[in-house]
N, C-alpha and C positions, 0 to 999 in steps of 0.2 A: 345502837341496836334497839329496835324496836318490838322484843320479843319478850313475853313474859311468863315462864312457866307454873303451870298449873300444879295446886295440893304439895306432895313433898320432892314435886323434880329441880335438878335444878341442870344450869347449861356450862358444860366447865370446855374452856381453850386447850387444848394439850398442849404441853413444852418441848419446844424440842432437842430431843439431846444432843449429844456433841457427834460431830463429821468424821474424831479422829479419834483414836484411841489414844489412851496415855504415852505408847510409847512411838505414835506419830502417823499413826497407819489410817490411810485414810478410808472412810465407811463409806463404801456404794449404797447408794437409795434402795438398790435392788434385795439388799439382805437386811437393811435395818430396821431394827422391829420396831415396833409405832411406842411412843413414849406411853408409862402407865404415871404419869406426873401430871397434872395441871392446875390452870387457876380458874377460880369460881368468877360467873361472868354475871349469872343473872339467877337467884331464888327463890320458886315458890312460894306463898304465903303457908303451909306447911302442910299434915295431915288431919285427919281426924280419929280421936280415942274411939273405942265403946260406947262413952255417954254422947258421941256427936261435939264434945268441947276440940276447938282449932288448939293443935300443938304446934308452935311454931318450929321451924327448922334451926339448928346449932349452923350452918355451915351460914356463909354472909359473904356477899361480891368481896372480890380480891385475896381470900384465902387460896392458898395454895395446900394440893392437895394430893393424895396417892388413888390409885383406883386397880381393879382388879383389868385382865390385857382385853377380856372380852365384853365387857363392861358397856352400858351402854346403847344408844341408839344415836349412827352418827348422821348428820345433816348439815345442811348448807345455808346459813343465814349469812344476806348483805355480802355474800361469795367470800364468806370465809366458812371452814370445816370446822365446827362443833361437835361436841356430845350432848344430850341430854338422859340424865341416869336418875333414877331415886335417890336420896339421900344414904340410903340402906348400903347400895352399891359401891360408896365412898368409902374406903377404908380406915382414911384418919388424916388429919391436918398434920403439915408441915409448919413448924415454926420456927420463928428466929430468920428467915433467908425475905431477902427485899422480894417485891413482887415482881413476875416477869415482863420483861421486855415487847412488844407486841412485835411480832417478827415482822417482816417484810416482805410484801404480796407479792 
């Protein structure tokens, strides 16, 4: 990807969730709500304080993350479907779980 977000955005993949439910039941596309999960693809060089000093971003490609459901601005880079949000907008890193899979186009 040859995208590079500006000050504190950054461009996160969403994950997608599961098809079925625990107890087998399978989830039409038509009711399933869009994942508030993903992973961080590309980050800002960060914002700027008060004094104009660059505050770098906490969040860094490949973390995995939570987000609020409205969150966001979505778009279409290289024909795949991105977010790009503020860092603000991020609610908090996941840790501990391997990074996701890149699903198939």
């Amino acid at each position: 990807m040859k995208f590079r977000p500006l000050h504190d955005r950054v461009v996160i993949r969403r994950i997608e969730g599961e098809d079925k439910t625990k107890g087998g039941i399978i989830i039409p596309d038509t009711v399933k709500e869009k994942p508030q999960e993903g992973e961080v693809i590309a980050v800002g060089p960060g914002g700027r304080d008060d004094s104009g000093k660059l505050q770098p971003l906490e969040l860094k490609a490949g973390d995995r993350v939570l987000f609020g459901k409205w969150s966001g601005t979505e778009v279409k880079i290289d024909g795949e479907d991105l977010l790009i949000m503020k860092e603000s907008d991020v609610m908090g890193v996941i840790e501990g779980v391997a990074p996701a899979k890149k699903r198939a186009a």
